[in-house]
N, C-alpha and C positions, 0 to 999 in steps of 0.2 A: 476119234471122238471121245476119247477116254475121261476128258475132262473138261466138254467142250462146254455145257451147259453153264456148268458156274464160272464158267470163265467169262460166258456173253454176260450174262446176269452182271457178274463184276465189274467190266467192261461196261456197261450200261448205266451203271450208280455212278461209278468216276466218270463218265462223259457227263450226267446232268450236272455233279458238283463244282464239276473244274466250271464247264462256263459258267454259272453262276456266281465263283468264285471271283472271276475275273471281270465281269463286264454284271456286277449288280444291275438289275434293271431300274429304270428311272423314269421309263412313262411307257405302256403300254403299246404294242402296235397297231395300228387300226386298220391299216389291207387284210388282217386277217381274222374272223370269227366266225364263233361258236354260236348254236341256236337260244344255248342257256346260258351262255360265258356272261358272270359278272365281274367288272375289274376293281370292286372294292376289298382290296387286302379282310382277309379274317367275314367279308360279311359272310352267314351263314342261310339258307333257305328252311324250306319246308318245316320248320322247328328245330333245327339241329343249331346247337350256343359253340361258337370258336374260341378255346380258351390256350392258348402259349403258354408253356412255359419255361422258365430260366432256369434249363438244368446245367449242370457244371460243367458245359463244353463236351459233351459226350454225344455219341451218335449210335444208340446200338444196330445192330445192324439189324438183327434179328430179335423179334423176343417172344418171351413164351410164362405168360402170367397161369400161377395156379388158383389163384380167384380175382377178387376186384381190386385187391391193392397189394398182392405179395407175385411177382415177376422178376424175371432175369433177363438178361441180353448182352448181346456182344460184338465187338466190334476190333476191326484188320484194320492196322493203318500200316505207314512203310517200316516202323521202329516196335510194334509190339503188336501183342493181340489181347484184346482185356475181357473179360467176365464180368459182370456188375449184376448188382441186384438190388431193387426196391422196395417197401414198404407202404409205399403212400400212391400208390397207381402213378408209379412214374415221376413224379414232383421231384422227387432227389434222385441220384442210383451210387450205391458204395461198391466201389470195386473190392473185389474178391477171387482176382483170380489174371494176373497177366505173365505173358512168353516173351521173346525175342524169338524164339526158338521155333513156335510153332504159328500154326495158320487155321485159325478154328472155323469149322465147316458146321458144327449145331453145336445147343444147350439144349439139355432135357429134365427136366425136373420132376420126378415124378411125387416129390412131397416138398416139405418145406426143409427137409434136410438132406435127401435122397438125392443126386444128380448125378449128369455124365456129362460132357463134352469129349466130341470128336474133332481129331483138328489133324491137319496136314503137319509131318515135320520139315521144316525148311532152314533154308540160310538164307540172312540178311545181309552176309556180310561182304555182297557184291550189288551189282548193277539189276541184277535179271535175279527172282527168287526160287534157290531152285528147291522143288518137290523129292525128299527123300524117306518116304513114305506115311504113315498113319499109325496115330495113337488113339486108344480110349480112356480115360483119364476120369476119376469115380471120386466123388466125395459123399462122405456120411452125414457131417456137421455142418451144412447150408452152406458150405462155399470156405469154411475154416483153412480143412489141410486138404489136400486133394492129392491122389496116387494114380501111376497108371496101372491097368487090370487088362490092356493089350496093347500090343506092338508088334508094327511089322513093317518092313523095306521097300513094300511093293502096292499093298492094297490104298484105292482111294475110297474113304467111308463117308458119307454125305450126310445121312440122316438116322436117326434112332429113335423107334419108340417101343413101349409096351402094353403086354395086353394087363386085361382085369387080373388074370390069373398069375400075372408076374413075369412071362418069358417078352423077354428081351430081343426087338430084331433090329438089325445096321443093316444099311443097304450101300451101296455103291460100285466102285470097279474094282475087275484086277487089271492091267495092261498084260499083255501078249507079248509084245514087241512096242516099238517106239510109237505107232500109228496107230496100233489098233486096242481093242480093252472087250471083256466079257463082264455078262454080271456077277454080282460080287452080292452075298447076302448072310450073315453070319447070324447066328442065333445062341440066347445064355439063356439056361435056365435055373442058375443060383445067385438071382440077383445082381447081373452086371460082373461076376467073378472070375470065370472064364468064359471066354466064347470061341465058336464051332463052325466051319464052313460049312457051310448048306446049300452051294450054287451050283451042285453037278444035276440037281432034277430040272431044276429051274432055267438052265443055260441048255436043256437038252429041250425044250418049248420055244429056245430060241434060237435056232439053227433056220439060215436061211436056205433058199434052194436048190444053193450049192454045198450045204454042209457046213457054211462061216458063219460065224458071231460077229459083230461090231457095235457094239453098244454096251450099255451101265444102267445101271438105277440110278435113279435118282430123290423121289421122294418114296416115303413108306405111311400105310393108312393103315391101322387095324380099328375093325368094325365087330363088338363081339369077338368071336372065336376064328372069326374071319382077318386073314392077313392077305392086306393088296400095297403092289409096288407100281412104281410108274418108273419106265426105265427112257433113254433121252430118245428115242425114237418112237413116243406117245405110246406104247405100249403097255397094259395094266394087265399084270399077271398078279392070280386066285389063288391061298393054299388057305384049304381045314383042315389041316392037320398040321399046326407047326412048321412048316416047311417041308415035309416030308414029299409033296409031293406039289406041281404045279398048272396050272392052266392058264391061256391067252383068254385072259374075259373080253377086251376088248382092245380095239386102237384108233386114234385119233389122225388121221393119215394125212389131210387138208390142210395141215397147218406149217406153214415155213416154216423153215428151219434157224431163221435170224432169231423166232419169238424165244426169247428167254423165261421157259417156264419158271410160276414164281409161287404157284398155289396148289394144291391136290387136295379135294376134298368130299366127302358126301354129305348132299344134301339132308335133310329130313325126312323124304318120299321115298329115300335111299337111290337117289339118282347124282353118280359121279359128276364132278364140275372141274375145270381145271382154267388158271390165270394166266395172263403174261404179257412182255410189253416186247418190243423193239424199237432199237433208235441205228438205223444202219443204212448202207448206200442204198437199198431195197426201199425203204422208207420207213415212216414213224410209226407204230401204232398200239394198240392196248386193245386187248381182248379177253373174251369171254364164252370158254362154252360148254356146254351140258349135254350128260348123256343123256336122250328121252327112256321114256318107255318101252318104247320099240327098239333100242340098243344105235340110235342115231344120235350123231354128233352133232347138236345145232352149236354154232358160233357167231358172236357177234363181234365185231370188229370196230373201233373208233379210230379212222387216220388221225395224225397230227398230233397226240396224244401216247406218251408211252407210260405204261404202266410197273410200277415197280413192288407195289403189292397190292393185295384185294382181299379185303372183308365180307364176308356173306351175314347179310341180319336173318332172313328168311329163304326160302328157295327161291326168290325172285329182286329179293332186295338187295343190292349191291352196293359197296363202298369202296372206293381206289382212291390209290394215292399214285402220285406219280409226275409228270413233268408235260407241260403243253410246249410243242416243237414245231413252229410252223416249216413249212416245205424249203421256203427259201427266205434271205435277208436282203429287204433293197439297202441298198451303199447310202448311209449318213444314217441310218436309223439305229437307235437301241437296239442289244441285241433283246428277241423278243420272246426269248426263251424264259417259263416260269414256274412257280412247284404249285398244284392244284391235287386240291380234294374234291372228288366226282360221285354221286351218290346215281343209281341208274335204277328204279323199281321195276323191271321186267328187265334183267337176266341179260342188261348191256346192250339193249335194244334204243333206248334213248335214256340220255343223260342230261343233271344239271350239274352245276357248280357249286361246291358249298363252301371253299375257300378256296383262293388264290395266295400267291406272295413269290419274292424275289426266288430266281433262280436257286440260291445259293441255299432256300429252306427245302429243297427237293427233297421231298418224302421219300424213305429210305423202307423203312416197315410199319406195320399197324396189326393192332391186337385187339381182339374182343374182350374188355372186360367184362360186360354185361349187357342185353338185350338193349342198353339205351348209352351205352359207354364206352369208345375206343379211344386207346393211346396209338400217337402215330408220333415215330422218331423224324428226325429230320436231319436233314448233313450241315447243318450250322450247326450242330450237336442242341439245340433243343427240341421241347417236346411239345405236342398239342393236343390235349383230352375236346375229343369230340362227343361230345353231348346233346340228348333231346329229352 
């Protein structure tokens, strides 16, 4: 499992790009709909304005805005891995930062000049890319010269963030053996300078009933003075204290294993929510669910729909992007595979359509500018600011 998540996830963005890529659509299917499905390219509903735009063949994969018009993102293809960054909410992006060498796994920015990215180190220079282990890699001046500040042969590091007070946490795996992996949580408290393994409290909360580990983090949330991980078998482990120490707050246990988690987050009411889409032999689907009050996992589910990320406006108002998959293809028809933005006001319980378009624009990530304003990348490498 060591690496299993980002691997579907990955797996899951090149399945919607390639078809698209190949078989652009060119008239809608009609054996198959939706109760809110409109098939007018860009039209948008309930007040939300569809605006494209013509960025420079770029596709970030991930991005991470520090207000309404200054963000970053980045993006894996076969030949490189790039960094870019914005100015204008997305409308252009200037690279600043590309590898051969490596395989970026996050950007984090915690000012306009302060950053990190984690990235796998690999080789290109075969058929199959192979993983030879993880760097940190720190810039001062918004993306100028950029050093690495760790390195290691073996760790896979996935996500990083920080608290108010400045400490620094990575989450990801270590592998065991070829099959298997533990979790993996390092922690700096001089600003990104050095950092400190901190997985033996945390890996001892995750011993199963036999004594075995098999699992990783995967994403990392701090809340206040509160630091919670989400590791690939939906489990959200608790430390107040820096990592010093841990606890199983909750787990998510209902949900397949195909779903390639894509979101972790808390609400407002401070109630956990977490994303995710699948397109596999199992079947297609996008989901959505929350912890209650009561410490219950509600989820909603939409077949034929895979979700590849999800914006939260409010604790009930939801935004996805992602790609419509119908079940099967009758012989002589388009393929009717398409990239759609789904906006749901109760928590993925019913949805409408707020845009449509060719397979080939399938929605890759989306970012909250502001209460009335997301950018959402796309795998034709443009961009689209959704607006109300």
């Amino acid at each position: 499992m060591k690496n299993r998540s980002v691997l579907v996830l990955i797996l899951v963005i090149l399945s919607i790009v390639f078809i698209g890529l190949s078989n652009e659509i060119s008239q809608i299917w009609t054996n198959y709909s939706s109760q809110d499905y409109s098939d007018t390219p860009g039209q948008a509903r309930t007040g939300w304005k569809v605006k494209t735009i013509q960025a420079e063949s770029i596709a970030p994969h991930e991005l991470d805005f520090i207000d309404e018009d200054l963000g970053y993102g980045y993006s894996n293809t076969g030949a490189l891995s790039i960094v870019y960054k914005t100015s204008n909410s997305g409308r252009s992006w200037e690279e600043i930062f590309s590898s051969k060498d490596l395989l970026i796994h996050d950007v984090f920015f915690a000012s306009g000049s302060e950053g990190f990215l984690l990235a796998a180190k690999v080789s290109r220079s075969s058929s199959l890319m192979v993983d030879k282990g993880s760097v940190i890699i720190k810039t001062q001046d918004g993306g100028r010269t950029w050093r690495t500040v760790f390195d290691s042969n073996s760790f896979i590091l996935r996500e990083i963030g920080f608290t108010k007070e400045g400490v620094g946490v990575v989450v990801g795996a270590r592998p065991t053996n070829r099959y298997f992996s533990v979790n993996l949580v390092l922690f700096t408290r001089d600003k990104g300078e050095t950092w400190e393994d901190s997985s033996e409290s945390l890996n001892q909360k995750a011993l199963n009933s036999v004594g075995r580990i098999d699992d990783g983090l995967m994403k990392v949330l701090i809340k206040d003075s509160d630091i919670y991980t989400l590791s690939e078998s939906r489990r959200i482990y608790k430390s107040s204290d820096e990592g010093k120490s841990w606890n199983l707050f909750s787990q998510l246990k209902d949900d397949p294993g195909q779903t390639a988690i894509n979101n972790f987050g808390m609400l407002e009411n401070g109630s956990f929510w977490l994303s995710g889409g699948a397109n596999s032999l199992e079947g297609t689907w996008g989901m959505v669910s929350v912890l209650n009050k009561h410490l219950v996992w509600k989820t909603n589910r939409l077949d034929g729909y895979c979700f590849t990320a999800v914006e939260r406006l409010s604790d009930n108002e939801v935004i996805a992007c992602g790609a419509r998959i119908p079940p099967f293809k009758p012989k002589g028809t388009p393929d009717p595979n398409e990239a759609v933005i789904l906006r749901s006001p109760d928590n993925g319980k019913n949805w409408e359509t707020l845009y449509t378009g060719p397979a080939s624009s399938a929605c890759l990530s989306a970012s909250k500018l502001s209460e009335n304003l997301i950018y959402i990348s796309q795998g034709n490498g443009e961009g689209i600011l959704l607006q109300r």
